[in-house]
C-alpha positions as CSV (number, residue, x, y, z in Angstrom):
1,X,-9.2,-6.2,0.6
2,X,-12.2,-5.7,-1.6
3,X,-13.5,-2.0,-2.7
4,X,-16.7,-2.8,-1.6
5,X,-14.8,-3.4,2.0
6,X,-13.2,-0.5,1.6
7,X,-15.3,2.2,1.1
8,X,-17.7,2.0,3.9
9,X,-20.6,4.8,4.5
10,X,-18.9,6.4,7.0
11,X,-15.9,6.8,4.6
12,X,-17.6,8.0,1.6
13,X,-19.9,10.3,4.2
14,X,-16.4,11.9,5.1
15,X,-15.0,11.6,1.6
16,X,-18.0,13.4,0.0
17,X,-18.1,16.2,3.3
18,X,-14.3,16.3,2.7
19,X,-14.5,17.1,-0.8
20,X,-17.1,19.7,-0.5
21,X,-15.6,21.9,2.3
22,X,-12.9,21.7,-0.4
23,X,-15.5,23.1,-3.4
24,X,-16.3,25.7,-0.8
25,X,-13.2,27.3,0.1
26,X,-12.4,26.6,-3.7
27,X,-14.6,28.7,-4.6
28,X,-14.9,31.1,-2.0
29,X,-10.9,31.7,-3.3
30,X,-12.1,32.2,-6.2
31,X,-15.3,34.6,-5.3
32,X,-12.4,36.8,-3.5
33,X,-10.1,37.0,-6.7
34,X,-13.0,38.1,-8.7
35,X,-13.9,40.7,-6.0
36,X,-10.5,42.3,-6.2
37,X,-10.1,42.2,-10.1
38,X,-14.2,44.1,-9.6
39,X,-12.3,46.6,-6.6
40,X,-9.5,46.7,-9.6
41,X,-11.5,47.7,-12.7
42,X,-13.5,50.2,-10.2
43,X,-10.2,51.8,-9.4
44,X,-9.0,51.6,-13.3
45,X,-12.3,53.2,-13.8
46,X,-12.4,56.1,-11.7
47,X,-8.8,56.9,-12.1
48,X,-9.6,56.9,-16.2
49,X,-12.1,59.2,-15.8
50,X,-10.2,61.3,-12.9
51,X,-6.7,61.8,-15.3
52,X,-9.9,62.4,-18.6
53,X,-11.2,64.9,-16.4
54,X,-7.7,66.8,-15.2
55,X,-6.6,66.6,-19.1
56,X,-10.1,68.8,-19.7
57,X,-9.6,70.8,-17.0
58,X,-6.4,72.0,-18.5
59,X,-7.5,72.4,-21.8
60,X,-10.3,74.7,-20.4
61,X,-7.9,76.5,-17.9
62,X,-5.5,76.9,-20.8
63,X,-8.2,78.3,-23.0
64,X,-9.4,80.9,-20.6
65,X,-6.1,82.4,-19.8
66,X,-5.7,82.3,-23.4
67,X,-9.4,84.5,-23.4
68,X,-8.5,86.8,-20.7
69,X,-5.3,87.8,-22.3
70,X,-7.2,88.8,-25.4
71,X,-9.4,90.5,-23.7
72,X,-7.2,92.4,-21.6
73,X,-5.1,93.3,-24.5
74,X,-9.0,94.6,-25.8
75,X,-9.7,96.1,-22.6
76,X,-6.5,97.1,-20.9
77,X,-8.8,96.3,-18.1
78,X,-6.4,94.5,-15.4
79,X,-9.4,92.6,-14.0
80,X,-9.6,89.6,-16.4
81,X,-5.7,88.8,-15.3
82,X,-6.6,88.6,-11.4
83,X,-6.6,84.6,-11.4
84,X,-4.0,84.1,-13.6
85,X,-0.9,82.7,-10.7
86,X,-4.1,80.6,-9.3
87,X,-4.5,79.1,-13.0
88,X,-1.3,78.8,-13.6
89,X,-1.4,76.4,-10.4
90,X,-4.0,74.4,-11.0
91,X,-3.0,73.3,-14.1
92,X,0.3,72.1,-13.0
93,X,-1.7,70.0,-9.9
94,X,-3.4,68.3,-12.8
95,X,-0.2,67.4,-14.4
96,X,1.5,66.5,-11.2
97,X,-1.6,64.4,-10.2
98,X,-1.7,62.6,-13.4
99,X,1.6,61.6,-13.1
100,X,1.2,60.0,-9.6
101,X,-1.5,58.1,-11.6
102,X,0.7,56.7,-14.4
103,X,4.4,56.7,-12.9
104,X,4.3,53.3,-14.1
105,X,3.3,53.4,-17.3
106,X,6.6,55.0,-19.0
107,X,5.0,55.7,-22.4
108,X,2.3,57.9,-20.7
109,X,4.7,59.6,-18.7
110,X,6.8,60.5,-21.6
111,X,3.8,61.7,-22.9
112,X,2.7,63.7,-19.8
113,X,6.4,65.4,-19.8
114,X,5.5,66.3,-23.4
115,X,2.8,67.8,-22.7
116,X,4.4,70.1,-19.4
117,X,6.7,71.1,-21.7
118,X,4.8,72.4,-24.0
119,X,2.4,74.1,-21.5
120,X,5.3,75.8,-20.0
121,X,6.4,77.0,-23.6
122,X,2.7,77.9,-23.7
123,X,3.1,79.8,-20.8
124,X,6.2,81.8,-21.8
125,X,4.6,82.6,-24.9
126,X,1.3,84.6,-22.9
127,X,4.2,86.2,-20.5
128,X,6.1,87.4,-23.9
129,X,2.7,88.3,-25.1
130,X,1.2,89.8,-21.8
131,X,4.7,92.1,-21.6
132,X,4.1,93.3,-25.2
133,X,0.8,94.1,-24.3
134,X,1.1,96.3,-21.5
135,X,3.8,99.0,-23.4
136,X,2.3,102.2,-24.1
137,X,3.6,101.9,-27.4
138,X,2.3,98.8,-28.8
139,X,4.0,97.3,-31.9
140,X,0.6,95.7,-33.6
141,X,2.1,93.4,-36.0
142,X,4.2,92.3,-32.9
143,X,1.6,91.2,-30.5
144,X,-0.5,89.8,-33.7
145,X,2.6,87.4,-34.2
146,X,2.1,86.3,-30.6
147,X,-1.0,86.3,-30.8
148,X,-1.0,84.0,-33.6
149,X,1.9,82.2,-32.3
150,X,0.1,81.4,-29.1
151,X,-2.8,80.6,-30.9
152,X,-0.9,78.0,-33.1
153,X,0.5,76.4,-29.4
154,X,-3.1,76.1,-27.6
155,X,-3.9,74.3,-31.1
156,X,-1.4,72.0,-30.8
157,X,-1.7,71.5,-26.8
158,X,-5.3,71.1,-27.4
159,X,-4.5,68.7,-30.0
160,X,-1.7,66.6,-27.8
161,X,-4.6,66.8,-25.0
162,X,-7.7,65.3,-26.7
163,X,-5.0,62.7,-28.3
164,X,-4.4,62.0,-24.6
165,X,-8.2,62.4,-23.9
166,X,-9.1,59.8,-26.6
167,X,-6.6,57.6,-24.7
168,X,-8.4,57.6,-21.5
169,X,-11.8,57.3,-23.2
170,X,-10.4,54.1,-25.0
171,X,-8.8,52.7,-21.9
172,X,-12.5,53.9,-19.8
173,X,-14.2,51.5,-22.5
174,X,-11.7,48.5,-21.8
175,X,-12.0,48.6,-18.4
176,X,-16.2,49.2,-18.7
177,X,-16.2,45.9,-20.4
178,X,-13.8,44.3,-18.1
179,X,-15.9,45.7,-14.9
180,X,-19.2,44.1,-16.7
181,X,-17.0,41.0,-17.2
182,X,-16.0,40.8,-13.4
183,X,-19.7,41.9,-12.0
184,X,-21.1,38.6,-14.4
185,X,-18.2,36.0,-12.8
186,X,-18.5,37.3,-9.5
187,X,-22.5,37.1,-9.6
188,X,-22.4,33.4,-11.2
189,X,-19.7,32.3,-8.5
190,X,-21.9,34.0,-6.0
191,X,-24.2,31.7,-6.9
192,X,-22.5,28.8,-6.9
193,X,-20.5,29.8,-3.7
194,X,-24.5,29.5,-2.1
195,X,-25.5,26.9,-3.9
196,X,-22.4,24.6,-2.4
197,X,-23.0,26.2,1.0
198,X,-26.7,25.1,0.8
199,X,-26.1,21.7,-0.2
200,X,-22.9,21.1,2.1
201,X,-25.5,22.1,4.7
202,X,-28.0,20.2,3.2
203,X,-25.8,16.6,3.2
204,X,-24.7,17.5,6.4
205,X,-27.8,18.0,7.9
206,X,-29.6,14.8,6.1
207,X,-25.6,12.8,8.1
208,X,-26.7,14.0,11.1
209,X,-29.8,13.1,10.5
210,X,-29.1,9.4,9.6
211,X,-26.5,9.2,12.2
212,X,-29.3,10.5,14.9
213,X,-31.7,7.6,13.1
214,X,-29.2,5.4,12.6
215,X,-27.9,6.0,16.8
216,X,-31.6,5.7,17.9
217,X,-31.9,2.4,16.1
218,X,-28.9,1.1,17.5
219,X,-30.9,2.1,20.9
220,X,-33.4,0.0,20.3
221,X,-31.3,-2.9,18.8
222,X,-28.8,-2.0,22.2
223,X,-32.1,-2.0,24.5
224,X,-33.5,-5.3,22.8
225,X,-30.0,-6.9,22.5
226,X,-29.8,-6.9,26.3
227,X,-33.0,-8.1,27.0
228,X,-32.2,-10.9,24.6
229,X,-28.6,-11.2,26.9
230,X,-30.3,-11.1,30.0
231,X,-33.0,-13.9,28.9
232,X,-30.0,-16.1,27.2
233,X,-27.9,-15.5,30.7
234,X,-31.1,-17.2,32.4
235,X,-31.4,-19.8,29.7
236,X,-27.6,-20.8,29.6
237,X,-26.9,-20.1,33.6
238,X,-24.5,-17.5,32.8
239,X,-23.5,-14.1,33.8
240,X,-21.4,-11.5,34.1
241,X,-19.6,-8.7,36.4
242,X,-17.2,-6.3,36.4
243,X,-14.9,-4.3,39.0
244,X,-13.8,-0.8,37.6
245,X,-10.8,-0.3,39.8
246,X,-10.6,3.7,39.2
247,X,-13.6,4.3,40.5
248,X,-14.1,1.6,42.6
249,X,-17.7,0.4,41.3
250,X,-18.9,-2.9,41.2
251,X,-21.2,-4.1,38.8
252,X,-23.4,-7.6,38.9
253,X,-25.7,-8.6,35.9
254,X,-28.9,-9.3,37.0
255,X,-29.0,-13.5,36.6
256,X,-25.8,-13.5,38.7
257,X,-27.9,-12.5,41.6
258,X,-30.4,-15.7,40.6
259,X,-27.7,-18.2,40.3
260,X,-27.2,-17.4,44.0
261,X,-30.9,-17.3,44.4
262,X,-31.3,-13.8,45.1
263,X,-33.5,-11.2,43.6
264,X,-31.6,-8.9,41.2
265,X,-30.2,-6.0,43.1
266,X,-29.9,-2.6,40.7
267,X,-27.8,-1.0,43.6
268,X,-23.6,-0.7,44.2
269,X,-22.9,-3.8,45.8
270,X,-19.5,-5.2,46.9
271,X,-18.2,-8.3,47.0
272,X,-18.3,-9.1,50.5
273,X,-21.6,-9.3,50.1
274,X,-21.7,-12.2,48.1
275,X,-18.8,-13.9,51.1
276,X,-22.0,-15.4,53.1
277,X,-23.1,-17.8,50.2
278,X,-19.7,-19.4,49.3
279,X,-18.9,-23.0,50.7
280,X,-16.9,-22.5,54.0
281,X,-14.4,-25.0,52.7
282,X,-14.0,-22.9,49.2
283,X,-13.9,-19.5,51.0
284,X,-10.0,-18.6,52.2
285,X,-8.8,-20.4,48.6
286,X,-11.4,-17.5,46.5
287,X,-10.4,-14.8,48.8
288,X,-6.9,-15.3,48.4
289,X,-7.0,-15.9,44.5
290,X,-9.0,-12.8,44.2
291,X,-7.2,-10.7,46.3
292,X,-4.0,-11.6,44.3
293,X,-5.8,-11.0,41.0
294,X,-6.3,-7.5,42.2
295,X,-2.8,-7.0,43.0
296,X,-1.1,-8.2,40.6
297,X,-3.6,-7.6,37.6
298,X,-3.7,-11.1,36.8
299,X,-6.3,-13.7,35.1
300,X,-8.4,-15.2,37.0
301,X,-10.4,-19.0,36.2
302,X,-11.4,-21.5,39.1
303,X,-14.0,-23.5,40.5
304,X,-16.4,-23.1,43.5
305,X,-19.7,-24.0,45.4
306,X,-21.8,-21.8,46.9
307,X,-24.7,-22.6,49.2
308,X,-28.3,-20.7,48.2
309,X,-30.4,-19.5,51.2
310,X,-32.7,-22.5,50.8
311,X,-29.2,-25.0,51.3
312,X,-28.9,-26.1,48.0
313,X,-25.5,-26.3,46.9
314,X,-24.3,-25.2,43.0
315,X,-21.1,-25.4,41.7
316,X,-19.9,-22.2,39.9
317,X,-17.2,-21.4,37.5
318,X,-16.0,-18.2,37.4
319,X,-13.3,-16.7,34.8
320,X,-11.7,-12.7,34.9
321,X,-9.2,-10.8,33.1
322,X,-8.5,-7.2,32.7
323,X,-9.1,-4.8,30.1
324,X,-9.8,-1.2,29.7
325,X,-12.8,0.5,29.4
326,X,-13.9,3.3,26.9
327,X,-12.7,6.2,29.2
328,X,-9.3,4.4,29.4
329,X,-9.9,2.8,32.8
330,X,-8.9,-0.1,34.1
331,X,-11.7,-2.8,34.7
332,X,-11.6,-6.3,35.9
333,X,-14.7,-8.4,33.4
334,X,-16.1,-11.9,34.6
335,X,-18.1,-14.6,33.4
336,X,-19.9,-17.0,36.1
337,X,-21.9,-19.7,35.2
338,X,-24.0,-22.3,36.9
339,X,-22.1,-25.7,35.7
340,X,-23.2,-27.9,38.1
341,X,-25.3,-30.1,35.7
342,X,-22.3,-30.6,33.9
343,X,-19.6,-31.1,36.8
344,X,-21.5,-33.6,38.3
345,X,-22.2,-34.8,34.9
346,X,-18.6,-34.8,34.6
347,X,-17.3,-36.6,38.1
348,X,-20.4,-39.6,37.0
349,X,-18.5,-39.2,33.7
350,X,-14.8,-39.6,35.8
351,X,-15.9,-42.9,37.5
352,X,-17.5,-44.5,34.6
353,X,-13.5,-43.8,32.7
354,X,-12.2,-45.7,35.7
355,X,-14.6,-48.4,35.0
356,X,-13.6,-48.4,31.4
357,X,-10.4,-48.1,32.2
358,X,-10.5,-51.4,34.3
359,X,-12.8,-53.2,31.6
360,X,-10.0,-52.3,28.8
361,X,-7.2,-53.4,31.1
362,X,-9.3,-56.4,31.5
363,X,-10.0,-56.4,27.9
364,X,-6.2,-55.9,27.3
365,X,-5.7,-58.9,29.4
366,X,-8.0,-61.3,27.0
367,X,-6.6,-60.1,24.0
368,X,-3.1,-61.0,25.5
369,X,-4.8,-64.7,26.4
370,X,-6.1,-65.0,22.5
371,X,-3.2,-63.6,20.9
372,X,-0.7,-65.8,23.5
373,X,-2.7,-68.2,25.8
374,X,-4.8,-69.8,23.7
375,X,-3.0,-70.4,20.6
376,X,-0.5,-72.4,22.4
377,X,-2.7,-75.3,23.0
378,X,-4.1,-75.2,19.4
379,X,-0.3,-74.8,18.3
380,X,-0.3,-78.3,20.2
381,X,-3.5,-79.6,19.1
382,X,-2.7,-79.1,15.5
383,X,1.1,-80.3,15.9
384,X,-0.6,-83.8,17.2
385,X,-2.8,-83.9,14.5
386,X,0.3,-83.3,12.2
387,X,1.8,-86.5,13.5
388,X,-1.2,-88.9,13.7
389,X,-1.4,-88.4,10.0
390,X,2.0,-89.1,9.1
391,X,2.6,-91.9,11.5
392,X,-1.0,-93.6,12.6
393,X,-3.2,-92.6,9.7
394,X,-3.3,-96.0,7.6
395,X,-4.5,-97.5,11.3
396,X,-7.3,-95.6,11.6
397,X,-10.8,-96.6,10.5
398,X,-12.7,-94.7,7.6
399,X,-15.0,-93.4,10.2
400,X,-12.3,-91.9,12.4
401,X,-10.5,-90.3,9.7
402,X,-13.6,-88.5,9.0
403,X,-14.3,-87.3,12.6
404,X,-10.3,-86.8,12.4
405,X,-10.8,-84.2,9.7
406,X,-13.7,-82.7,11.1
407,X,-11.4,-82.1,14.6
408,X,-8.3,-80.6,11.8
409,X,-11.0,-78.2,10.5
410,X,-12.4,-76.9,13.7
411,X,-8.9,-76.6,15.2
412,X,-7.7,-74.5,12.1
413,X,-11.4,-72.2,12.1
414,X,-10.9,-71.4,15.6
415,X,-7.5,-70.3,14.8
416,X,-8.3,-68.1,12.4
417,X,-10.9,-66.9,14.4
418,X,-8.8,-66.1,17.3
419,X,-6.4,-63.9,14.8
420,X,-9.5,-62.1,13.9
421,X,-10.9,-61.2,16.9
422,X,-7.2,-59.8,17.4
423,X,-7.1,-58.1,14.4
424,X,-10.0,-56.4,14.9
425,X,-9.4,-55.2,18.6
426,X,-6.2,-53.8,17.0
427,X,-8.4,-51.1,14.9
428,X,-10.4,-50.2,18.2
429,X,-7.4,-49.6,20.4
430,X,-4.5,-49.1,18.3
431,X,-3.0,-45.3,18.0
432,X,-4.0,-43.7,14.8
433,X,-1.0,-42.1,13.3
434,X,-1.8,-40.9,9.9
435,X,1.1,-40.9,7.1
436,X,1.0,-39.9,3.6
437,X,1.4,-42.8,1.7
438,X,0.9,-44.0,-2.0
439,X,-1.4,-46.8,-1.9
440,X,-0.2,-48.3,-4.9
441,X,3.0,-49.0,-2.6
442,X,0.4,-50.3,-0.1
443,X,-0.6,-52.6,-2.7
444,X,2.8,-54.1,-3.7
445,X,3.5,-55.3,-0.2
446,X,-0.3,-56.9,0.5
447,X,-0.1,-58.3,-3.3
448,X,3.4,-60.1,-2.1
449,X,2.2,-61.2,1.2
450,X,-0.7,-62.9,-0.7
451,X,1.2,-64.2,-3.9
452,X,1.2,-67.8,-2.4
453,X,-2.8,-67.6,-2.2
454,X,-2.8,-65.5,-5.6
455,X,-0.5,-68.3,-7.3
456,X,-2.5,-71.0,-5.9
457,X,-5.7,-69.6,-7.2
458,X,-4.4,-69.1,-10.7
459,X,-5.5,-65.3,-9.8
460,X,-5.1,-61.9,-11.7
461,X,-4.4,-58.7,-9.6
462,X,-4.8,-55.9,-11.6
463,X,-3.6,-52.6,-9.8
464,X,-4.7,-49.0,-11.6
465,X,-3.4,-45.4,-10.4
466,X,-4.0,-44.6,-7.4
467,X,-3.6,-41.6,-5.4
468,X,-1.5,-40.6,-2.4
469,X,-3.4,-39.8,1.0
470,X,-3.3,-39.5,4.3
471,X,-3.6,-42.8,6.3
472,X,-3.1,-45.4,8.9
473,X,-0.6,-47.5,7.2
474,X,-1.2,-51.0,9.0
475,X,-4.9,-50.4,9.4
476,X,-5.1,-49.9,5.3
477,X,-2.6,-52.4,4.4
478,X,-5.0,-55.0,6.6
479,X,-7.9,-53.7,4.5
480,X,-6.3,-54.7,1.4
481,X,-5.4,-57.8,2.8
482,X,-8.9,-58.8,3.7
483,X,-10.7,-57.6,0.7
484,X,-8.4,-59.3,-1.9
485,X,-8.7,-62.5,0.4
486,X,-12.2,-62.5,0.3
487,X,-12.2,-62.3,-3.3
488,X,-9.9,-65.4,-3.4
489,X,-12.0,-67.0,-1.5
490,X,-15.2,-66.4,-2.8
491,X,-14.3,-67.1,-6.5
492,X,-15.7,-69.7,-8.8
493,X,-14.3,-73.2,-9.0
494,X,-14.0,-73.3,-13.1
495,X,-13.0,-69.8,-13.1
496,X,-9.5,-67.7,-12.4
497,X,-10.2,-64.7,-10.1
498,X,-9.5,-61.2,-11.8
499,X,-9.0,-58.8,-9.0
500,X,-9.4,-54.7,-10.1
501,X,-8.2,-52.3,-7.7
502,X,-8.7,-48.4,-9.2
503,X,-9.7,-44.9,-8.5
504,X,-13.3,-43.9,-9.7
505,X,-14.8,-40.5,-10.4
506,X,-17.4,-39.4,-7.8
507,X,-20.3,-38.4,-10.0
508,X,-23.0,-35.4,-9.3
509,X,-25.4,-36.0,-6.6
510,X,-23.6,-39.3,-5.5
511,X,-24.5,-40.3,-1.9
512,X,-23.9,-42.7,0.9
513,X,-26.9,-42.9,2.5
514,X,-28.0,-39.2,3.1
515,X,-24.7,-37.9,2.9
516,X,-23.6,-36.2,-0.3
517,X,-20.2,-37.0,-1.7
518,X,-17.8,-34.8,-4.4
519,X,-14.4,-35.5,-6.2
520,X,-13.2,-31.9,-3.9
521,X,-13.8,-33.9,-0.6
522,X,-13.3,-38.0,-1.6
523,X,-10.8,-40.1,-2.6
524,X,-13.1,-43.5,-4.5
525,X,-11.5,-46.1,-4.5
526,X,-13.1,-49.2,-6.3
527,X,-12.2,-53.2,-5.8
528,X,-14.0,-55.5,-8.0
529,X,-14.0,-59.5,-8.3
530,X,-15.7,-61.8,-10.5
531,X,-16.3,-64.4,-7.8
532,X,-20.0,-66.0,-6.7
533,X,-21.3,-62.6,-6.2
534,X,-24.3,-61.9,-3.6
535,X,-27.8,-61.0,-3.4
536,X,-27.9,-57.2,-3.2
537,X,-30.3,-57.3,0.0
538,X,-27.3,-58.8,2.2
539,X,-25.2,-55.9,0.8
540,X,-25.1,-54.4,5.0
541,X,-24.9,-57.7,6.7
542,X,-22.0,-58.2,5.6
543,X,-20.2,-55.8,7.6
544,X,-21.7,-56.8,10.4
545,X,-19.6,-59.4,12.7
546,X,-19.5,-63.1,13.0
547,X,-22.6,-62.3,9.9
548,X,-21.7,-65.1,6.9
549,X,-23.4,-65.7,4.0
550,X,-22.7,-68.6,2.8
551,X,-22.5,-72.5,5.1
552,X,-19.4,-73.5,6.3
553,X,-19.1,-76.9,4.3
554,X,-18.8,-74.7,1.2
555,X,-16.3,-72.1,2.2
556,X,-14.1,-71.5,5.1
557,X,-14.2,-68.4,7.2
558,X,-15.0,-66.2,10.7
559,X,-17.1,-63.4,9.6
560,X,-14.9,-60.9,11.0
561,X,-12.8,-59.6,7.7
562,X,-15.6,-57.2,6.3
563,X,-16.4,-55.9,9.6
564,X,-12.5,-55.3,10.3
565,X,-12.8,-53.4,6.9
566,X,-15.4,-51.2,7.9
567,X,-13.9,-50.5,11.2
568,X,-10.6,-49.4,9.1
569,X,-12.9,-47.1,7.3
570,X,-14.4,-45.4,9.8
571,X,-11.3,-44.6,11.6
572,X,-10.4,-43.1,8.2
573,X,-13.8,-40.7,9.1
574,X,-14.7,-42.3,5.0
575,X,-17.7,-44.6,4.0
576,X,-17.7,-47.8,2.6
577,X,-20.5,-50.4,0.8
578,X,-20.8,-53.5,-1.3
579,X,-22.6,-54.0,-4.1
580,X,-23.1,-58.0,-5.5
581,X,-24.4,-59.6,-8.7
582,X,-25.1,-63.2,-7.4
583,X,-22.9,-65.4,-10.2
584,X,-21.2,-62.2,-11.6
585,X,-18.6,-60.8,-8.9
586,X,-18.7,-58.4,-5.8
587,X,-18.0,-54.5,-6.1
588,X,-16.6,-52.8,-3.0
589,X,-16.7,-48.9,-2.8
590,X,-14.5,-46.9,-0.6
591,X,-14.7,-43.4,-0.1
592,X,-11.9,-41.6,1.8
593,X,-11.2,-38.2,2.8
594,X,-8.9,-35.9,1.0
């Protein structure tokens, strides 16, 4: 099957819809990755900053414990250490909630346990200091210890914190870029996601609109087509019906109604309607083969006469069988057409075969009387002649040995003729069985039937290649027969026949008469002499019988061999002609089928 076959516009409508739906939810996949990665980095973000904004929370809550200590150690004023439990808790939430945040992260984690511990050593360290504090008798270079102690912790927490800080900050800057990276795919593939959408849509709307252009066309074309039916059903004296035998419906085309002679009738009508015009001697068998076909679902194909209502009588031919419909239903679908030209036609036609039939008995009969009958008397005739010249001949005068000879020629002409006319009723009514068969074989045999004439003459056949084909052996071997015969005897006195039998190339534009000829359809075959030749004006007469050329005192024959060769030919459905130099020789052309 060819591509072009193939991939028809309906296919490549579906193809291309097919591929695009796929673009879509391609894409549309796509569209909903990049949303999530975008829900992702959002979520990266805002955790970032939420664990960057705990880790300052505890540096300030750390710090300003760290400043109400001093200043209640300053003060003694018990005021400035009223929120330090509530401190205390928030900054372990913010350590407890940052490590929900990065439980999986084990690095960060170590870090975050780091970082509790020290804050816990932190915190022992303002307890120690806090106890020291509130003695009455205050050791000074004690507390300053702590003090700087504590100090030296909150440094390094601090410093532990904004390492931690920086972290987030650098992490917060990732994920930034990373958002800003998701927000540019997800637009673009936004984009495209619409852009597909819109021209999906698009080439599904411009398909439904060819197919709506393309449906109302074949409307019109369906609409003109059955007026074109209808007309052509009137022309041809045909139409059609159909019985749906679900639903019970009948359907008529309008000219069935005006072969019955009847104006076309758009209504439901049933068949009994119809009963009225059928011949009463045709009735019962229709009824019955119908009624069967219904039955037993089978073909239907016979022929009847009805009678129109102004008494003329038409013979119908009517033909069913059953199919299904688009729905799935069963329907019965007929053809009836007016054949009544062509039956009568055909009975006229019936009697004249009988006649023929006689004539070619008859016929038969007078070819038996040639072939049998009437040779026997010239067998006779031409026996007695035999004998008067071998036992009476040196009685008789000069004058009645002429007449004598005159009565020996005659005898043998119609002889020959009556072999001829046999001959040639044998390619009329003989059956044509065709053979493969090399003619050069063909050749052999007619060359060695002939060899006493060919010896006699001194003669020359000269036999090419030539091809195998299809053919009527007898009939071809006969046409051999008579062709190289009529070269014998046709050929000059002084001069020894050469005889050419070959195969010729069939060149361009080569015709016989007005049909066109070529090597792929045409065997040529070519036969040439170099006996007395003709004028090229007699080149059809001489196919034509009992048509001679030449005067029977110069050379003997019937006029029937050509013919019998052209009736050989054209029972071979091939062509054949003559073409003559007077004085040089005859050519004979043959063209048969491959």
């Amino acid at each position: 099957m060819k591509l072009k076959e193939f991939f028809t516009p309906t296919l490549v409508y579906r193809m291309a819809l097919g591929v695009s739906f796929v673009l879509v939810i391609g894409v549309a996949i796509v569209f909903h990755l990049q949303m999530s990665s975008l829900n992702t980095s959002v979520d990266l973000i805002s955790e970032s900053n939420k664990r960057q904004f705990e880790l300052e929370k505890i540096s300030s809550e750390i710090i300003q414990r760290e400043n109400s200590l001093r200043s209640f150690i300053i003060t003694k004023d018990s005021t400035f250490l009223e929120n330090d439990l509530e401190i205390k808790r928030n900054i372990f939430k913010s350590l407890s909630s940052i490590k929900e945040q990065i439980s999986e992260n084990s690095n960060e984690v170590d870090a975050i346990e780091t970082l509790t511990d020290l804050i816990q050593k932190r915190f022992a360290n303002f307890d120690e200091t806090l106890k020291l504090a509130e003695t009455e008798d205050v050791n000074a270079k004690i507390l300053n210890n702590k003090l700087v102690e504590g100090s030296a912790k909150t440094k390094v927490l601090r410093e532990i914190i904004y390492s931690l800080i920086n972290k987030e900050v650098n992490k917060l800057k990732i994920h930034n870029i990373n958002h800003r990276y998701d927000i540019e795919t997800s637009t673009i593939t936004a984009f495209s996601l619409t852009i597909i959408v819109l021209v999906v849509l698009l080439f599904s709307l411009s398909k439904v609109n060819l197919d709506y252009q393309k449906a109302k066309k074949l409307n019109k074309e369906l609409n003109f087509a059955t007026q074109i039916a209808d007309n052509a059903e009137k022309v041809a004296g045909i139409s059609h019906w159909k019985i749906n035998l679900k639903t019970g419906r009948y359907f008529y085309s309008d000219n069935f109604f005006r072969i019955l002679g009847l104006e076309p009738i758009s209504d439901n009508i049933e068949p009994d309607h119809f009963v009225k015009y059928i011949h009463p001697e045709d009735i019962d068998e229709i009824m019955k083969i119908h009624e069967e076909s219904m039955k037993d679902l089978t073909p239907t194909s016979f022929i009847y006469r009805i009678i129109r209502p102004n008494g003329e009588i038409r013979y119908i031919n009517s033909t069913g069988d059953f199919t299904n419909n688009a729905k799935g239903e069963l329907v019965k679908i007929g053809v009836s057409n007016d054949i009544t030209e062509e039956y009568t036609s055909k009975l006229a036609l019936e009697e004249k075969n009988k006649s023929l039939i006689a004539i070619n008995a008859e016929l038969e009969s007078f070819n038996q009387i040639v072939s049998h009958d009437l040779q026997e008397p010239l067998r006779k005739i031409q026996m007695f002649i035999s004998r008067i010249q071998d036992t009476e001949w040196e009685t008789i005068s000069e004058k009645g040995k002429d007449y004598f000879g005159k009565i020996r020629i005659s005898a043998n002409r119609m002889q020959n003729l009556m072999m001829d006319l046999v001959n040639y009723s044998r390619t009329i009514k003989d059956n044509k069985v065709f053979v493969k068969t090399n003619l050069k074989e063909v050749l052999a045999d007619v060359i060695q039937e002939l060899s006493v004439n060919i010896e006699e003459k001194h003669a020359k056949v000269k036999v090419e290649s030539l091809p195998k084909i299809n053919i009527i052996q007898f009939q071809i071997h006969q046409l051999f027969v008579n062709l190289i015969s009529n070269s014998l005897k046709y050929s000059k006195e002084d001069v020894a026949p050469l005889i050419k039998i070959s195969t010729g190339k069939i060149e361009a534009e080569e015709k016989f008469r007005d049909i066109v000829l070529s090597d792929k359809k045409y065997h040529k075959i070519i036969v040439s002499d170099n006996g007395i030749g003709f004028k090229q004006e007699f080149s059809e007469k001489i196919f034509q019988l009992f048509k001679r050329l030449e005067t029977e005192m110069d050379y003997a024959g019937t006029g029937l061999g050509l013919a019998i060769c052209k009736k050989i030919i054209e029972n071979h459905n091939g062509f054949i002609k003559a073409d003559g130099i007077p004085g040089t020789g005859a050519i004979f052309t043959i063209y048969l089928p491959k």
